[in-house]
C-alpha positions in Angstrom: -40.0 213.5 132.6 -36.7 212.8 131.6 -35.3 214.7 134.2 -36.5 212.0 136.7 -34.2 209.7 135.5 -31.2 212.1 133.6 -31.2 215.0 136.1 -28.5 218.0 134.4 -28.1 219.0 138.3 -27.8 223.0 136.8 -26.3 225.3 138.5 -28.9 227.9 138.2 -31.6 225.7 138.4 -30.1 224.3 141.5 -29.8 227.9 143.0 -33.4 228.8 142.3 -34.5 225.7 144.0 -32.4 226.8 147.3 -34.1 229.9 147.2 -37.3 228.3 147.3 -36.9 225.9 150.0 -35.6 229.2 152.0 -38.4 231.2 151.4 -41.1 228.0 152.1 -38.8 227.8 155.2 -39.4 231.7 156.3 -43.0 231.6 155.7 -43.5 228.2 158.3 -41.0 229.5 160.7 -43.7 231.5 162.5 -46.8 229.2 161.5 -48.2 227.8 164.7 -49.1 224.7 163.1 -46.0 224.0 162.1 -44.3 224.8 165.2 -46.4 222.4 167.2 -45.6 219.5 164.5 -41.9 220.4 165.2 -42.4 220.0 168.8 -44.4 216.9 168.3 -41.7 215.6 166.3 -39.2 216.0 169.0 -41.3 215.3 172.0 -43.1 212.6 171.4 -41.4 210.1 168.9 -38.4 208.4 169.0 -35.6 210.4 168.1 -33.5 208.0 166.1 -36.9 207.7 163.8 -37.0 208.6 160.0 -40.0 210.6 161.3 -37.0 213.0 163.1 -35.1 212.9 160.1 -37.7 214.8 158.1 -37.4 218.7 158.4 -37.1 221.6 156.3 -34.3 223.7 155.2 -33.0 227.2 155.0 -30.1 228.4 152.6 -27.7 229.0 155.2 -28.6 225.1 156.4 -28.3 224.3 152.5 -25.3 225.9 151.4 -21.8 224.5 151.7 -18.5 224.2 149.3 -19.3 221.7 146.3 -23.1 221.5 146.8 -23.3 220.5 143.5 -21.0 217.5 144.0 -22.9 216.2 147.0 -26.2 216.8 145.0 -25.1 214.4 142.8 -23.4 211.8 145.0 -27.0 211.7 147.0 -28.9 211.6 143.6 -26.1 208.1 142.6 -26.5 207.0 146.1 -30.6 207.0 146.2 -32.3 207.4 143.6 -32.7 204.1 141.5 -36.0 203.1 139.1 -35.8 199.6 141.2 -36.6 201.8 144.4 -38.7 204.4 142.7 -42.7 204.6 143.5 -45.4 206.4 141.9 -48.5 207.7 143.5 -51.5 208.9 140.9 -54.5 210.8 141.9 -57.4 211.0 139.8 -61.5 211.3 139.9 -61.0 208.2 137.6 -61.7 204.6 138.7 -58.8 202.2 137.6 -60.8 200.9 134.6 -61.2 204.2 132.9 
């Protein structure tokens, strides 16, 4: 949990994470599903949308010099406990 708010932005945790969003990335590339959401995306929304703004990632989209660096001037620039939400999902009513 404390990584939420004190992140150590690790190098080799950070490098284990890129590899994982390139491997989700090359197992959706060729998913028809997801190619028709892509088109959907780009067809029929407006472009300058937030909706446009979300899409995956590869490595080679991932990697540049000092990724670290902008890691961490993304995480000072956005993330903030004032702007912060929490979704919980449970069988459970409220009351329990």
């Amino acid at each position: 949990m404390n990584n939420l708010f004190k992140p150590k932005f690790d190098n080799d945790i950070m490098a284990k994470e890129m590899i994982a969003v390139d491997n989700e990335f090359k197992l959706t590339r060729n998913n028809d599903g997801e190619r028709l959401r892509y088109l959907q995306r780009k067809i029929m929304t407006n472009p300058k949308s937030y909706f446009n703004r979300l899409e995956g990632g590869n490595k080679q989209s991932l990697e540049c010099e000092n990724y670290r660096e902008k890691v961490m001037q993304f995480y000072k620039a956005h993330y903030s406990l004032s702007i912060a939400k929490i979704c919980l999902l449970s069988e459970k009513s409220l009351t329990e």
